[in-house]
C-alpha beads as a LAMMPS data file, in Angstrom:
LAMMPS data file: protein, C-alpha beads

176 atoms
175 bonds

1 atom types
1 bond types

-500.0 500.0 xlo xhi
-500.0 500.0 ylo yhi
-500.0 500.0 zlo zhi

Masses

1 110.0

Atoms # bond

1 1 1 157.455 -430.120 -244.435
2 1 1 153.903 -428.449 -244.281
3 1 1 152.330 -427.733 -241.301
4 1 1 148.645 -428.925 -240.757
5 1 1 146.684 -425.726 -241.593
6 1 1 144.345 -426.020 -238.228
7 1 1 147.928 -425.773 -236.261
8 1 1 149.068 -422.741 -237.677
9 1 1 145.209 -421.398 -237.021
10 1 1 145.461 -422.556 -233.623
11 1 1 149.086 -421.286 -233.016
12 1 1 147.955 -417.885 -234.587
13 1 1 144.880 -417.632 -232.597
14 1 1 147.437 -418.131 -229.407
15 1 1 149.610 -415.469 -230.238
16 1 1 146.820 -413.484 -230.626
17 1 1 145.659 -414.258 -227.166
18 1 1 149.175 -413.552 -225.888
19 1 1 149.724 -410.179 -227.425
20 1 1 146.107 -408.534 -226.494
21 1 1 146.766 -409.842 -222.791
22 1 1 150.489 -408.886 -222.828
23 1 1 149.664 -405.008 -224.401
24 1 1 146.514 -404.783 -221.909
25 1 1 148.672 -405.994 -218.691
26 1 1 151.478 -403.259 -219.830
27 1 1 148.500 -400.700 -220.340
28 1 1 146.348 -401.249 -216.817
29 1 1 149.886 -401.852 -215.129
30 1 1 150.921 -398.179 -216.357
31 1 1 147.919 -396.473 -216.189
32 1 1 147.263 -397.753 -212.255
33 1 1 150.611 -396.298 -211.167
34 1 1 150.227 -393.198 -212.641
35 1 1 146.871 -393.011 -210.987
36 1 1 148.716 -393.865 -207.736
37 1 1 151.418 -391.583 -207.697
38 1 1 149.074 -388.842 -208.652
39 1 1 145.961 -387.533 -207.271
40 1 1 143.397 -389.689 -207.777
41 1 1 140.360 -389.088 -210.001
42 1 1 142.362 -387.554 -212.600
43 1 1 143.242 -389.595 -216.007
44 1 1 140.880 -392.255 -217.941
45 1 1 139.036 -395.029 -216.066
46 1 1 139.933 -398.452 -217.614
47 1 1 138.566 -401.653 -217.267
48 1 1 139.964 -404.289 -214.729
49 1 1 141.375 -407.474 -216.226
50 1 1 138.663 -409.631 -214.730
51 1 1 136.210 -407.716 -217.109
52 1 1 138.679 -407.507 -219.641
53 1 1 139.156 -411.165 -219.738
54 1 1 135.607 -412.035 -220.253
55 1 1 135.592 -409.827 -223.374
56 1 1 138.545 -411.147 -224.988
57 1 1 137.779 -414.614 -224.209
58 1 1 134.237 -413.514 -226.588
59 1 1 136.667 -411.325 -229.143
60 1 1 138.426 -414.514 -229.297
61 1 1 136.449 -417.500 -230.047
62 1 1 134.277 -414.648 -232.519
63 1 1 138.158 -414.381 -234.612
64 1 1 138.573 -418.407 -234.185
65 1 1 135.517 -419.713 -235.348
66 1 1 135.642 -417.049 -238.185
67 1 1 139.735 -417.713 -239.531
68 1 1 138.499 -421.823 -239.018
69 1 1 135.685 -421.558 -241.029
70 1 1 137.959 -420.088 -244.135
71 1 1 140.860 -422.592 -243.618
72 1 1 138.322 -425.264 -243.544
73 1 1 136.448 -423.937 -246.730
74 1 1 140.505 -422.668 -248.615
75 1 1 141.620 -426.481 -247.644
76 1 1 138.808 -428.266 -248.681
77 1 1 138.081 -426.889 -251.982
78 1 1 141.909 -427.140 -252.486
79 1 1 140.722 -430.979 -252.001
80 1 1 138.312 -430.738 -254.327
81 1 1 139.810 -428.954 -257.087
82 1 1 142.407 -431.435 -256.745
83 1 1 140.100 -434.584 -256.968
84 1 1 138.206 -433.119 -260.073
85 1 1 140.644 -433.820 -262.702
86 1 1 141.084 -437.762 -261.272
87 1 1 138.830 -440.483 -263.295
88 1 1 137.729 -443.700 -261.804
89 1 1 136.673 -446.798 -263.911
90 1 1 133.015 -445.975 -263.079
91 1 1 133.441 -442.698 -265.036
92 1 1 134.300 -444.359 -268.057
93 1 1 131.982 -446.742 -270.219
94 1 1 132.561 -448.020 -274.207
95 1 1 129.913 -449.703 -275.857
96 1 1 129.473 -451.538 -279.349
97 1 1 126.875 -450.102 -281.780
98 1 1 125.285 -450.204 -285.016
99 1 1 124.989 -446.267 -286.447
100 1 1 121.059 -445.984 -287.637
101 1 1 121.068 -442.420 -288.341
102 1 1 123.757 -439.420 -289.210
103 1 1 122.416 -435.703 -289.135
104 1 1 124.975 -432.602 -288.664
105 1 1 125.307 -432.167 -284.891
106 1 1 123.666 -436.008 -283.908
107 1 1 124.035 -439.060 -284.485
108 1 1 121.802 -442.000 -283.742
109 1 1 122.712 -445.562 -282.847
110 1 1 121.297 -449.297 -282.049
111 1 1 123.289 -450.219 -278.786
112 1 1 124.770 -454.305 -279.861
113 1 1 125.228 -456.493 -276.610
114 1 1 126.983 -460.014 -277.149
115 1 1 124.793 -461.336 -274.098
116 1 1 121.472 -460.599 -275.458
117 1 1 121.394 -458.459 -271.990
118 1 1 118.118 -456.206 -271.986
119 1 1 120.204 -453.155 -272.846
120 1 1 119.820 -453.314 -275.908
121 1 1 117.997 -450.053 -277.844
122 1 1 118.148 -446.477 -279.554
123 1 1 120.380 -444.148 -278.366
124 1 1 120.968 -440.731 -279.666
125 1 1 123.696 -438.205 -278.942
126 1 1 124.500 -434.572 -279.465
127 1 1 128.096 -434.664 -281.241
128 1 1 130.047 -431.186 -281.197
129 1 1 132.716 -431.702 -283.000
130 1 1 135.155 -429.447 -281.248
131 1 1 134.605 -431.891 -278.192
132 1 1 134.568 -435.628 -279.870
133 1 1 136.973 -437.066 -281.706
134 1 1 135.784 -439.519 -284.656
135 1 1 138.428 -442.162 -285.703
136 1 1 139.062 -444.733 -288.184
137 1 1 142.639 -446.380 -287.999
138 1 1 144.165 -444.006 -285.699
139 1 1 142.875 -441.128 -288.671
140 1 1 140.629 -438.108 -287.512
141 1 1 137.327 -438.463 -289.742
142 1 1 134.346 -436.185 -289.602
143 1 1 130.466 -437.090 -288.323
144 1 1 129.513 -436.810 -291.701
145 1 1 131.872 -439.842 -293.123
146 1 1 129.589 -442.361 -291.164
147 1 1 126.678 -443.410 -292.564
148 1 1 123.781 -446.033 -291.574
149 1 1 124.872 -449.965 -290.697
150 1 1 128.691 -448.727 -289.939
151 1 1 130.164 -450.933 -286.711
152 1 1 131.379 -448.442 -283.606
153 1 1 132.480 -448.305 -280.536
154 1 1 131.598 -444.949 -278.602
155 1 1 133.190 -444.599 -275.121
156 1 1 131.566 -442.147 -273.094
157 1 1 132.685 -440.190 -269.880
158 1 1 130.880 -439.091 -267.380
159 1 1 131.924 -435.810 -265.410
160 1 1 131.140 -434.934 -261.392
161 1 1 127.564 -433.193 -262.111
162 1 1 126.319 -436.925 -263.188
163 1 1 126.743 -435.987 -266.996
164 1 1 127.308 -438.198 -269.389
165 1 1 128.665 -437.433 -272.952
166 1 1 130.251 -438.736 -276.249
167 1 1 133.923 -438.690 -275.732
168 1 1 135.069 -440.593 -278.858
169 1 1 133.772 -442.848 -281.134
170 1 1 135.494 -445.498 -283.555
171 1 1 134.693 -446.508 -286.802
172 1 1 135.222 -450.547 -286.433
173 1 1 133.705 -451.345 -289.399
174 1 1 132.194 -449.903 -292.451
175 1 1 128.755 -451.169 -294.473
176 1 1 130.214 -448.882 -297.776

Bonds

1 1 1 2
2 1 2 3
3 1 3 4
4 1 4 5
5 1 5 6
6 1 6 7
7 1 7 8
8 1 8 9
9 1 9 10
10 1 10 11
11 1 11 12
12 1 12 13
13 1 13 14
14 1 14 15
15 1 15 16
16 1 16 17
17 1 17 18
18 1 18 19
19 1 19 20
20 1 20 21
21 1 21 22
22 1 22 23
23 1 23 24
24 1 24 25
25 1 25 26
26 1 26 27
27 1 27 28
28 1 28 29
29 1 29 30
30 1 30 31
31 1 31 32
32 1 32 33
33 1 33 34
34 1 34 35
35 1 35 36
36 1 36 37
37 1 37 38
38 1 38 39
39 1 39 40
40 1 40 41
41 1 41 42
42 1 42 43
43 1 43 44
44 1 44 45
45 1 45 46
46 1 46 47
47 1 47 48
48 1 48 49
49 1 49 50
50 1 50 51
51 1 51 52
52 1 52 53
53 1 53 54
54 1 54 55
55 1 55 56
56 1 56 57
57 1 57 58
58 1 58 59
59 1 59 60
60 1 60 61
61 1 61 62
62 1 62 63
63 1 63 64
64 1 64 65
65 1 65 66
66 1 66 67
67 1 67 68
68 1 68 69
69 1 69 70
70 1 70 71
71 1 71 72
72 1 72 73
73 1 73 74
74 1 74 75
75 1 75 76
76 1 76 77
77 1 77 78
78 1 78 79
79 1 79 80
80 1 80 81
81 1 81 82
82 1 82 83
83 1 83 84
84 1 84 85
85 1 85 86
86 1 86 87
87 1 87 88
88 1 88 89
89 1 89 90
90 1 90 91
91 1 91 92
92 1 92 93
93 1 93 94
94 1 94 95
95 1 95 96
96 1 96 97
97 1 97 98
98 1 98 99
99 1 99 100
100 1 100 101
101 1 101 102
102 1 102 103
103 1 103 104
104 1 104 105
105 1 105 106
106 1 106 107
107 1 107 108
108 1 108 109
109 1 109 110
110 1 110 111
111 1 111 112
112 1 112 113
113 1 113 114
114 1 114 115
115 1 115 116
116 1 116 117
117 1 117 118
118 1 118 119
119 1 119 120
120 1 120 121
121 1 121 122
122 1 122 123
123 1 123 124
124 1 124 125
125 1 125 126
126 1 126 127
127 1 127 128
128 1 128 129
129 1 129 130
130 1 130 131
131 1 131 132
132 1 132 133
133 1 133 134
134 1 134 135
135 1 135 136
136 1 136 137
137 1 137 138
138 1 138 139
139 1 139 140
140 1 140 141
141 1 141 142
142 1 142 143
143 1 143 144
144 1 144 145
145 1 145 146
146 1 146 147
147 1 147 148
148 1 148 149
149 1 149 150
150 1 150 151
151 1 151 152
152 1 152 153
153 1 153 154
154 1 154 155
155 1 155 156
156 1 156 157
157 1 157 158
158 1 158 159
159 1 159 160
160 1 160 161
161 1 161 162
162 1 162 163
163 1 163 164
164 1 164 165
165 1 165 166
166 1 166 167
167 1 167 168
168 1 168 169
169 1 169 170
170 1 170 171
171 1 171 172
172 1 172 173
173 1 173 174
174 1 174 175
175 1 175 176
């Protein structure tokens, strides 16, 4: 079982609180009955606890505010590396379309909607073929085997900056 990461923070911060107090009590304790027993004026003045309270208190929430800050930033991009990877059906969109134009690295296409929606129109996209996969019957093809009037679908993905790009396109049908 893992621990919450803002409980071991906390539980460090207390030991932390708990040792400085515990070594300064053991210090001033030591250091006041040697001053007793000998003559006094000799041997280092030290602080009183009442003074050395207020500064630890300060020392303290200075070291809690700055180990929270990292566990906060460490366990939320551990959050968000994790969520990166994980699609939702927004991120994913396929499309019918009519190919009107094939260059080396582009293709163009007339968008086909079967509700004469007002989406209709030209699209063009910048295909590197290390990235999209072309198919036709579950075979890899290459950009250059379409030509103008072929039937595809393109699904495109979009990733978590807003971009949107070709992530495969079928050949459903061709004119040749």
């Amino acid at each position: 079982m893992i621990f919450p990461i803002y409980l071991v923070v906390g539980f460090i911060i207390l030991l932390h609180i708990i040792t400085m107090a515990t070594i300064y009590f053991t210090v001033y304790k030591r250091r006041r009955t040697n001053t007793v027993q000998s003559n006094p004026g000799q041997g280092a003045a030290i602080a009183p606890p009442d003074k050395l309270a207020i500064v630890l208190f300060i020392v303290t929430i200075v070291v809690s505010v700055l180990i929270s800050y990292v566990a906060g930033y460490t366990d939320a991009y551990k959050a968000y590396e994790q969520d990166v990877w994980v699609l939702s059906p927004s991120d994913i969109e396929t499309f019918y379309a009519e190919v009107r134009e094939v260059e080396d690295d582009a293709i163009e296409v007339q968008k086909m909607s079967f509700d004469d929606a007002t989406d209709q129109g030209t699209l063009r996209y910048e295909i590197v073929e290390e990235q999209v996969s072309i198919y036709r019957q579950d075979k890899i093809i290459q950009l250059s085997d379409l030509s103008e009037e072929d039937l595809i679908s393109v699904i495109l993905m979009k990733d978590r900056s807003g971009m949107t790009s070709v992530f495969k396109i079928e050949l459903l049908n061709a004119k040749n």
